[in-house]
C-alpha positions as CSV (number, residue, x, y, z in Angstrom):
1,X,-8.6,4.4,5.9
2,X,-12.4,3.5,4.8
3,X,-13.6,0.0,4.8
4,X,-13.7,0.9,0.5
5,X,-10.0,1.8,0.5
6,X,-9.2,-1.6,2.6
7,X,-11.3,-3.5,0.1
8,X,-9.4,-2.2,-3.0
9,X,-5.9,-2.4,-1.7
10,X,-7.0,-6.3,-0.5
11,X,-8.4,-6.7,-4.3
12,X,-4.7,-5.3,-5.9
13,X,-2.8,-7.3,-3.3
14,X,-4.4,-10.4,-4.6
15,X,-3.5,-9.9,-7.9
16,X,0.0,-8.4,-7.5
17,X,3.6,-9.4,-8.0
18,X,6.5,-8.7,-6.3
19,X,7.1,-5.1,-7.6
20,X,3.4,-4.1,-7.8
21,X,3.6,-5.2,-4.2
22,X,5.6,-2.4,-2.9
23,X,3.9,-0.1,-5.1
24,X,0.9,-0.9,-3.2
25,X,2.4,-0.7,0.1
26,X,3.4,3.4,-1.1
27,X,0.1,3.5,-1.7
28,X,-1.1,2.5,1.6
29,X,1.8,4.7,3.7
30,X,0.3,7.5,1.9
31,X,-3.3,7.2,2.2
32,X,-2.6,6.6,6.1
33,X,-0.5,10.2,6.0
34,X,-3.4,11.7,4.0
35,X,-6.2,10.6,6.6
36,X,-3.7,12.1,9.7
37,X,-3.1,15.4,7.5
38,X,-6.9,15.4,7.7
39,X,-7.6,14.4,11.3
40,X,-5.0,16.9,12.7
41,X,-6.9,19.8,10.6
42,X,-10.1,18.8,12.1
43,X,-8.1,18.2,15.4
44,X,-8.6,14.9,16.3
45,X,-5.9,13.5,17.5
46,X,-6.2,9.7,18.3
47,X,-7.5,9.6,14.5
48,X,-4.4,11.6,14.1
49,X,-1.9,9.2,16.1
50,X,-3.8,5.9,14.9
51,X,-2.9,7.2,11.3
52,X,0.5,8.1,11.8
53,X,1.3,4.2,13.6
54,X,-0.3,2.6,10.7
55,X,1.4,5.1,7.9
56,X,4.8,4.0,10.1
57,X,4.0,0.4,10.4
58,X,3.7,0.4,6.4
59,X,6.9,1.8,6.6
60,X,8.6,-1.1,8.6
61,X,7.3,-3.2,6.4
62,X,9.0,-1.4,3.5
63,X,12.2,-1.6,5.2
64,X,11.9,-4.9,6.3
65,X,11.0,-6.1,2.6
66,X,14.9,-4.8,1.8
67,X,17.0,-7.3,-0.4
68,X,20.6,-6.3,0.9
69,X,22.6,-8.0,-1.8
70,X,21.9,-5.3,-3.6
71,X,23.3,-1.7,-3.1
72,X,20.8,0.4,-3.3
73,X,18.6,-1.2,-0.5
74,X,20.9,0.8,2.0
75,X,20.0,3.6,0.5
76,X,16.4,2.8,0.9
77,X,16.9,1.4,4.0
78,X,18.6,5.2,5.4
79,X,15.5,7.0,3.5
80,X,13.3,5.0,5.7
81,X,14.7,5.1,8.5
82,X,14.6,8.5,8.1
83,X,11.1,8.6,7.3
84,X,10.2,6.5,10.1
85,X,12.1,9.3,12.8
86,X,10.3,12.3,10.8
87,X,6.8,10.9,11.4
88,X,7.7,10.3,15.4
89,X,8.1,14.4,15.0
90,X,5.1,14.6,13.3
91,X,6.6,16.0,10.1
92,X,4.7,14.3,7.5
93,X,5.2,16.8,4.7
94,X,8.8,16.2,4.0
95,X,8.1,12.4,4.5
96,X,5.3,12.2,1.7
97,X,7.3,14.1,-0.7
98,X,9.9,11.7,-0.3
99,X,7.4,8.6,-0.9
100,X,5.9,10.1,-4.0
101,X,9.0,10.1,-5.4
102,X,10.1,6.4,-4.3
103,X,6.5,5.4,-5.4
104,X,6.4,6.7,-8.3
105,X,9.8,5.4,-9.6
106,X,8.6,1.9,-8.6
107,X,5.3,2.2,-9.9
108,X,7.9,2.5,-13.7
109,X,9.1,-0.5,-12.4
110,X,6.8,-2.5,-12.2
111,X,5.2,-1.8,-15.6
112,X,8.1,-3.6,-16.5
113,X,8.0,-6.6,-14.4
114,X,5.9,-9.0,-16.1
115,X,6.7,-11.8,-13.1
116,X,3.4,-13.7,-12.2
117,X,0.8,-12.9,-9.0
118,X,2.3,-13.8,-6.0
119,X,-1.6,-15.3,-4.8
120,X,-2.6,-17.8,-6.6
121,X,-6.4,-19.4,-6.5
122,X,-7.7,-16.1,-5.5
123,X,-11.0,-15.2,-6.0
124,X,-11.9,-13.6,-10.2
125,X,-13.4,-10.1,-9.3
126,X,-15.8,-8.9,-12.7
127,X,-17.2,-5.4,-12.2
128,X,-20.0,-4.3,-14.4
129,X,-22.1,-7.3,-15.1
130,X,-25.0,-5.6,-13.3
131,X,-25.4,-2.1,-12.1
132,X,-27.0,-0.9,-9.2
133,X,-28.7,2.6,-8.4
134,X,-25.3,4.2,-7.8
135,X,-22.7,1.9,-8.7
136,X,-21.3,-0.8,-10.1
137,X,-22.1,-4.3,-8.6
138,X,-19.2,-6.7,-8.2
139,X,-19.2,-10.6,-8.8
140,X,-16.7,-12.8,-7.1
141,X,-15.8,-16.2,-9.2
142,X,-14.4,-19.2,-8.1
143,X,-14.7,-19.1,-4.5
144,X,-12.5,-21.8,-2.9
145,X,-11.5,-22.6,0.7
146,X,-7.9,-23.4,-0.8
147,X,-6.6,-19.8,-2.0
148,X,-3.1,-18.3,-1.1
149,X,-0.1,-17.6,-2.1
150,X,1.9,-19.6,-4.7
151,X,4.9,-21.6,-3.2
């Protein structure tokens, strides 16, 4: 994952609730299993294997984040566990066609989930105050020592 990619998914996280929250975490798993599809193609295989432990690790953290009051999180909890035991046998296709699907349904979720940020006193990000020869040029507001999450 680029140094971009890590700065975008920290900008989301600071500005997500609960349900967006796991939507990013999809999101990560499967850029990780995108960058070891394309390290094993150009054969590199720590990239390879350093993707593949982060894209699982995402996935611990997925299962980990289970509520088991309700009855569905078994469910989830088996499709990880099964995803977690496909990636050790470096079968990623079947395991990011499962996560699309899991994503996607809780990516309608969370359009519905109007719950506040989880991170409060975060930093305000504006994009597009000034431009710069190739991009867009980013202003951070209200930097503070005393940001984190809500309690």
């Amino acid at each position: 994952m680029t140094r971009e990619m890590k700065q975008i998914f920290t900008r989301r996280i600071t500005q997500a609730n609960s349900t967006q929250l796991i939507v990013i975490l999809y999101d990560m798993t499967l850029t990780y299993l995108k960058d070891a599809n394309t390290a094993q193609e150009i054969g590199c295989d720590q990239e390879y294997k350093k993707a593949v432990q982060c894209a699982r690790n995402c996935i611990a953290e997925l299962r980990n984040s289970l509520d088991f009051t309700y009855d569905l999180s078994r469910n989830l909890f088996a499709l990880y566990v099964f995803a977690d035991k496909e990636l050790a046998g470096n079968r990623i296709q079947e395991v990011v066609k499962i996560l699309k699907k899991l994503r996607d349904a809780y990516h309608s979720v969370s359009k519905q989930d109007d719950s506040q940020p989880l991170m409060q006193n975060t930093q305000d990000v504006y994009a597009g105050f000034t431009y710069g020869r190739t991009d867009v040029n980013e202003n951070l507001i209200n930097y503070s020592g005393a940001r984190g999450y809500c309690v």
